[in-house]
C-alpha positions as CSV (number, residue, x, y, z in Angstrom):
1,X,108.2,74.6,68.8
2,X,104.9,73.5,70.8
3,X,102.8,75.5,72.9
4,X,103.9,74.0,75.7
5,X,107.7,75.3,74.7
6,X,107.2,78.3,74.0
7,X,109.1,80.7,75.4
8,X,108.0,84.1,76.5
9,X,110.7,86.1,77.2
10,X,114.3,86.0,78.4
11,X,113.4,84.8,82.1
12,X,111.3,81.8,80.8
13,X,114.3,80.7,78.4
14,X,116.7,81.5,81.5
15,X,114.1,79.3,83.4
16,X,114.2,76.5,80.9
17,X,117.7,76.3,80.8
18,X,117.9,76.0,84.4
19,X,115.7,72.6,84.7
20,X,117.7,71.6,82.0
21,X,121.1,72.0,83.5
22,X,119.9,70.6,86.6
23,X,118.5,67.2,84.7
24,X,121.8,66.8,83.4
25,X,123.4,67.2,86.6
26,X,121.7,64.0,88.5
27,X,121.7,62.2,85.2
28,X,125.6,62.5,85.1
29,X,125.5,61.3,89.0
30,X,123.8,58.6,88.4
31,X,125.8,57.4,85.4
32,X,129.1,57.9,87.9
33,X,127.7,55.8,90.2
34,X,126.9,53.1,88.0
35,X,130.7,53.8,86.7
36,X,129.8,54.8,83.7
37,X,132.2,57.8,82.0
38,X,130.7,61.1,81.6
39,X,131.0,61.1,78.0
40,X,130.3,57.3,77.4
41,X,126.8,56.2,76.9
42,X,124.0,56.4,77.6
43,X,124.2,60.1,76.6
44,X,120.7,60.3,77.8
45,X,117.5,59.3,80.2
46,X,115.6,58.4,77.1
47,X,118.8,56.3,75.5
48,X,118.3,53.0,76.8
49,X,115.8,50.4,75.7
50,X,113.0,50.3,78.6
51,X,112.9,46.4,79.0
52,X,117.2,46.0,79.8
53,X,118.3,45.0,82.7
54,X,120.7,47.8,82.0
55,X,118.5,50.3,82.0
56,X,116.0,49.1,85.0
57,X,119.3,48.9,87.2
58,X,120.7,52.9,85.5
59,X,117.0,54.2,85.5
60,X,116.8,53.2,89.8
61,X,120.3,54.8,90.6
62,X,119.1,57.9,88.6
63,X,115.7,57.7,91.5
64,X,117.9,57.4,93.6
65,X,120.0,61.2,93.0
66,X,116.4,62.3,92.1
67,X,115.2,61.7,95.7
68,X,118.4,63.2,97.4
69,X,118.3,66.0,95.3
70,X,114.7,66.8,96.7
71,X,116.5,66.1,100.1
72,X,118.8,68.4,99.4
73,X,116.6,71.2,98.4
74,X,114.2,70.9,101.2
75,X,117.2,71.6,103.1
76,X,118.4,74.9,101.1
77,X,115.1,76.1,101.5
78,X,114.6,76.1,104.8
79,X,117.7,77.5,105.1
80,X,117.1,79.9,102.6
81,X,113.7,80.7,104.1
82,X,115.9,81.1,107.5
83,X,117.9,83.8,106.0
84,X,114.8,85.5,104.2
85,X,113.4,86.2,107.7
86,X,116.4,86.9,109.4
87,X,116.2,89.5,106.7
88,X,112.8,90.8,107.6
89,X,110.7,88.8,105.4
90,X,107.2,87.4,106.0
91,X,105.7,84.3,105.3
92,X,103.4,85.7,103.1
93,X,106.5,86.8,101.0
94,X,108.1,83.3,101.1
95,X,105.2,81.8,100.0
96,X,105.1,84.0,97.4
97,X,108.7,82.7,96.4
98,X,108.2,79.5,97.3
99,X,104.8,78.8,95.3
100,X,102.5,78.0,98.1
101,X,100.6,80.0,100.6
102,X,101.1,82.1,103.6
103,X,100.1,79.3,105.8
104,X,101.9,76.6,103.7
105,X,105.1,78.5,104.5
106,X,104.5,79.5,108.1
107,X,103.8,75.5,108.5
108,X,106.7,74.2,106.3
109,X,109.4,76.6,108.1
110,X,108.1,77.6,111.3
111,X,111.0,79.0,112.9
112,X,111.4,80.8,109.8
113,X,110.2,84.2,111.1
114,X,110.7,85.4,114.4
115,X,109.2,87.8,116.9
116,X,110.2,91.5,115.7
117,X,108.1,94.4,116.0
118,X,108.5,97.3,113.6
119,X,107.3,100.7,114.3
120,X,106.7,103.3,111.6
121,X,106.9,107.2,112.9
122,X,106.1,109.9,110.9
123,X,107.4,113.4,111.4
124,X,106.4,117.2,109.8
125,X,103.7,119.2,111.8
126,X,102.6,121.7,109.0
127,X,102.5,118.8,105.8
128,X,103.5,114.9,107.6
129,X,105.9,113.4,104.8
130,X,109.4,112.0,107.2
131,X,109.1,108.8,107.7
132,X,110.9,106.4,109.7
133,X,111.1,102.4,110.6
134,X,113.0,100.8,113.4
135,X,113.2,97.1,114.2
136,X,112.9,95.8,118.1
137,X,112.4,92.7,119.4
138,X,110.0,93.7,121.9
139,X,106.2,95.3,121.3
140,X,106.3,96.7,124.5
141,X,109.5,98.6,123.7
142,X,108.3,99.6,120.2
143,X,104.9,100.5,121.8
144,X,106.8,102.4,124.6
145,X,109.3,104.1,122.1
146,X,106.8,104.9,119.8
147,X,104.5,106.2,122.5
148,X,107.0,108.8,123.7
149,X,108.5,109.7,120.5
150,X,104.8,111.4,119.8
151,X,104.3,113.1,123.3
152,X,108.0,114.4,122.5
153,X,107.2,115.3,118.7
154,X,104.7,117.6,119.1
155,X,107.1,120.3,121.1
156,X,109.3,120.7,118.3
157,X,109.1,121.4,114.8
158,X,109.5,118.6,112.2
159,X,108.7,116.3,115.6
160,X,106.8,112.9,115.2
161,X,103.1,113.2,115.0
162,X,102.1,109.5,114.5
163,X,103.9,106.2,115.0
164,X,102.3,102.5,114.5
165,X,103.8,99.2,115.5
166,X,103.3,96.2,113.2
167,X,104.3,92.4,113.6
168,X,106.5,90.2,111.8
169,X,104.0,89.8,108.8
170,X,103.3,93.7,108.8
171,X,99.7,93.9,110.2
172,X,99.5,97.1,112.4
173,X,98.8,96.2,116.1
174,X,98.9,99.2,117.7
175,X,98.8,103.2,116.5
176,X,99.0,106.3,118.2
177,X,99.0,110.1,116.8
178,X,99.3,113.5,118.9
179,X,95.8,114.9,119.4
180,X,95.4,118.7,120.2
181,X,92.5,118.1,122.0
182,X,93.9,116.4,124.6
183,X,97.4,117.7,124.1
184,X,99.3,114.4,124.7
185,X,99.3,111.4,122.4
186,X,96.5,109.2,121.9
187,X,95.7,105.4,120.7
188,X,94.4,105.0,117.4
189,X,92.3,102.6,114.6
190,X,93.7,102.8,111.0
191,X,92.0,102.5,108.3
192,X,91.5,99.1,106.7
193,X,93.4,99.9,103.6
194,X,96.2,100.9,106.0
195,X,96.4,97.6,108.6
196,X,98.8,95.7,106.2
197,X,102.3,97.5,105.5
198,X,103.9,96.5,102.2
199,X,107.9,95.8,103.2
200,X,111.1,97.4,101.8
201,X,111.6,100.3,99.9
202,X,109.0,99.5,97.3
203,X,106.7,101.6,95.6
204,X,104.0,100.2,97.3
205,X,105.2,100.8,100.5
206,X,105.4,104.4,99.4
207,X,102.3,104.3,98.6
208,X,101.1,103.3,102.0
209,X,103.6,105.7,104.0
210,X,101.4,108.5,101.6
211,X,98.3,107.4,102.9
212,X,99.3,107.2,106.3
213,X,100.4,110.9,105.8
214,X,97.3,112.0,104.7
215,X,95.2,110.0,107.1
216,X,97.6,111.4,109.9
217,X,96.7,115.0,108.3
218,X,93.2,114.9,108.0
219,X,92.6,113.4,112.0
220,X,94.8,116.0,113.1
221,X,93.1,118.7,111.6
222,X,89.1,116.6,112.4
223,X,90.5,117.1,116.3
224,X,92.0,121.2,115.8
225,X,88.6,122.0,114.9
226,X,87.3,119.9,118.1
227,X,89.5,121.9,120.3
């Protein structure tokens, strides 16, 4: 087998197998439309001689299934990238999928993503570790919810000491924790390291909500010691 065939593991040979399937598939279409069985010949692309009329007239019906199929997948992916953002994904994430860039994907599907705001509280006065998200279609609202959730927190125990709002590509816009200086919530910077929340459930989004926690900790404790 050559270098260029060699497989790596199961998802490569899965991969492999794939193309291969799919080849098969458009050169059966074109061999239908040409009214040719499926099991009569050619069995193949490479099975005709180049220079036959036969094979000039077979070889431009199989560009022909070639180019709807592209058709056809530029339409599943769109729709695809539809339902990835319905389902909260960024465009940084369906490039990702999609093998191009962020702004590749934001320009190829536009509508993809829509407006949605996402705010992040955290809760536990003595050691901050609750953490919770919530999806609205406003920043005002999740500004103004996330706002009063922290004046609120801070008269009961367990209450929310810190909330952030972050946009349909998860870059915080706006971050507030309660400060017992002033005694009343107060607007916020984050760190750099925390301005760009991974999505889902993922480790590294666990990873972030940590830090968070402990940035939340240590500013709470930097303004005690100011009152």
């Amino acid at each position: 087998m050559s270098d260029g065939m060699r497989l790596s593991d199961g998802g490569e040979e899965a991969r492999v197998g794939f193309v291969t399937a799919l080849q098969d598939l458009l050169w059966a279409e074109a061999k239908r439309r040409e009214g040719i069985p499926a099991d009569g010949h050619p069995h193949s692309v490479h099975a005709l001689r180049p220079d036959s009329p036969a094979a000039r007239r077979l070889h431009l019906r199989h560009l022909e299934v070639a180019a709807e199929c592209g058709e056809i997948a530029e339409r599943v992916m769109k729709e695809a990238a539809a339902r990835s953002g319905r389902a909260g994904a960024s465009y940084p994430e369906m490039g990702t999928a999609a093998g191009v860039t962020r702004q590749a994907a934001r320009k190829r599907w536009p509508q993809a993503v829509g407006t949605r705001w996402n705010l992040h509280t955290l809760t536990g006065r003595q050691h901050p570790h609750g953490t919770d998200t919530v999806m609205t279609r406003s920043r005002e609202k999740a500004v103004i919810t996330g706002w009063d959730a922290v004046r609120k927190g801070d008269a009961a125990t367990g209450g929310v000491l810190a909330a952030v709002v972050s946009d349909s590509e998860h870059r915080v816009v706006w971050a507030s924790l309660f400060d017992p200086a002033e005694y009343d919530a107060v607007v916020v910077e984050v760190p750099d390291d925390l301005v760009d929340i991974p999505a889902g459930d993922s480790e590294a989004h666990q990873a972030w909500a940590d830090r968070w926690a402990e940035f939340v900790a240590a500013e709470i404790e930097r303004r005690t010691v100011r009152a």
